[in-house]
N, C-alpha and C positions, 0 to 999 in steps of 0.2 A: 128257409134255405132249401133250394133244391138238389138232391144229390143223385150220381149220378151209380146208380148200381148194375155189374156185369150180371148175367147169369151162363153159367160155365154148358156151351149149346152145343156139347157131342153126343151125349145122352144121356134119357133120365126126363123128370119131371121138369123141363124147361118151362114152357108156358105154364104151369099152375104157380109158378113164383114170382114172373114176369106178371103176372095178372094181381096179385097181393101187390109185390111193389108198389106198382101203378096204382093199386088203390089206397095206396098209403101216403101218395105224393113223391112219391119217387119215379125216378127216371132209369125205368128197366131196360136192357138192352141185351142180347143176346150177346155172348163172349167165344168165338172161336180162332182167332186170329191175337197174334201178339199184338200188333196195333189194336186192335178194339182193348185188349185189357188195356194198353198203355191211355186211355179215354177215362177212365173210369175210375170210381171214388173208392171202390168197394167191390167185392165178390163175393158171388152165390155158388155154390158146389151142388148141385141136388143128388137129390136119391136116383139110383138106377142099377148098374153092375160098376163093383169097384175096380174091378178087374179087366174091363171094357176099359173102363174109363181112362183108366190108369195106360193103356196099349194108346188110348185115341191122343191120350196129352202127350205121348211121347214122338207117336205119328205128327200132332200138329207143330212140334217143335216148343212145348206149352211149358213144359216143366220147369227151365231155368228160369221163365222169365215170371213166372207166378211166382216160384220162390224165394227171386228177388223181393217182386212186390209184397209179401209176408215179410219178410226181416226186415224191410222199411218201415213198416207198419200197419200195410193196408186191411182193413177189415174184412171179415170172410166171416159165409155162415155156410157149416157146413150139416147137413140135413141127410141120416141114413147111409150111403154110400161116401156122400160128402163129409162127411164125419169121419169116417175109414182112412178116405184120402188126407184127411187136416192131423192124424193124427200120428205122432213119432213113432210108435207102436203099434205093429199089428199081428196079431195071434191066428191063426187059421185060413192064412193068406193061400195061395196058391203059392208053384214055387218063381221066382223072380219079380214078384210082385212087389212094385214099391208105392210110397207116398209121398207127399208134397211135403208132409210135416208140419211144425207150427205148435201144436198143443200137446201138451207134455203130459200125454195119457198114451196108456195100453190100451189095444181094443181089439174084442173075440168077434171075430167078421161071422156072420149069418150066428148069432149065439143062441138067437130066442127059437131058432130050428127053421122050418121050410118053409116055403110060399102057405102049404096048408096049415101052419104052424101060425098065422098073421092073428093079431090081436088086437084089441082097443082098450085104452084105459084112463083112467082121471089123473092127472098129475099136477102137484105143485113146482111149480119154477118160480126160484128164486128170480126177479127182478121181473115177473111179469105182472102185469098191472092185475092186482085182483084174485090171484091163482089160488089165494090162499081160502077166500068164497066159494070162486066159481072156477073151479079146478079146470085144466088144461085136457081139452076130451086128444089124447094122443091116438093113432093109429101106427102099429107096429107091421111092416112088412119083410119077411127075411132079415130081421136088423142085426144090427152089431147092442153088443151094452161094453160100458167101462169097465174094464179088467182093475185096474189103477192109475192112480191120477195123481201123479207128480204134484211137487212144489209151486212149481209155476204156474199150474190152473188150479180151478175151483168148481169142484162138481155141486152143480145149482138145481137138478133133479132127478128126482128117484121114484121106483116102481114102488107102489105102494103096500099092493095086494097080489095075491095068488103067488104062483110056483116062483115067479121071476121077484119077489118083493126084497126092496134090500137093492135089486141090482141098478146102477149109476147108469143115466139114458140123458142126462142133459148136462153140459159141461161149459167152464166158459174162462177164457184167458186176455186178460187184455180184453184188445177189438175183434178177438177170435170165440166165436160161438157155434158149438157142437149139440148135435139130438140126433137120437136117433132115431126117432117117430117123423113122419110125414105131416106137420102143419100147413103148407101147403093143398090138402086135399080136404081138409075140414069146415072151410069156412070161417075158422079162426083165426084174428089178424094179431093175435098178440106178442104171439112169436117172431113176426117179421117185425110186426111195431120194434119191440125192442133193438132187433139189428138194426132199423133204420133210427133208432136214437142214440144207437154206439156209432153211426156212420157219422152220422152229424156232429157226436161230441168228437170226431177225431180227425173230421177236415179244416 
């Protein structure tokens, strides 16, 4: 079955998600217009400024109609920024700064510190094929991590090692999938594999 997945194209890692999709047999499509989400099976959030993004989805008119599509049920993965925005809580927001919501965690926006502050690391995630072998090589850029993670989700990976160990970077509720690493830029399809087999289990 072929589905068809938005990717949210105001800013941010558009094409590196667009390009996994597609390689995963899905049908990626750029998302900036209420009609184009009203097409589509699913949504992508990427990484980029949360705080942008957050100003461009209000500019396009984007905000209701996303959040419709979330209480209906629509699938979304949100990745770094996207993560920030899917989440009901946010800690070291600017001021005015809201989200889409969706996933019943707190989250400390830039936690892990600055651009020069970026990091790489192995990670297990629960439900990804293998992880538990051939660990998840993550890339951290200015990211957020989990403060706390409500009833409603289930936080499915964690930092392993060094300063940050302990802290919650992968999250998952329902059809709603959170990280806040860049899979995307890695060359690893496991991450998206997985949202494209919550897509399919939920059309």
């Amino acid at each position: 079955m072929t589905v068809t997945i938005g990717v949210l194209a105001l800013q941010g890692d558009v094409r590196e998600h667009v390009h996994v999709l597609s390689s995963l047999g899905a049908r990626a499509v750029p998302v900036r217009r209420e009609s184009e989400l009203a097409s589509v099976d699913a949504l992508v959030i990427p990484g980029g400024e949360s705080t942008t993004i957050d100003k461009l989805l209000r500019a396009f008119e984007l905000v209701g109609p996303i959040q419709e599509r979330l209480r209906a049920g629509m699938p979304a993965y949100g990745s770094c920024a996207g993560m920030i925005l899917l989440a009901d809580r946010v800690l070291g927001g600017i001021e005015g700064q809201q989200t889409l919501g969706g996933v019943d965690v707190t989250v400390r926006r830039n936690a892990f510190g600055r651009q020069v502050d970026s990091f790489e690391t192995d990670l297990v995630i629960d439900g990804v094929d293998d992880s538990a072998t051939d660990p998840v090589h993550a890339v951290f850029i200015r990211a957020p991590w989990v403060e706390e993670v409500g009833p409603a989700a289930t936080a499915i990976g964690r930092v392993e090692v060094g300063p940050a160990a302990g802290r919650i970077v992968a999250v998952r509720q329902g059809p709603l999938l959170v990280t806040s690493f860049h899979p995307e830029v890695t060359g690893d399809t496991r991450v998206h594999r997985l949202f494209v087999k919550i897509v399919r289990e939920s059309v």
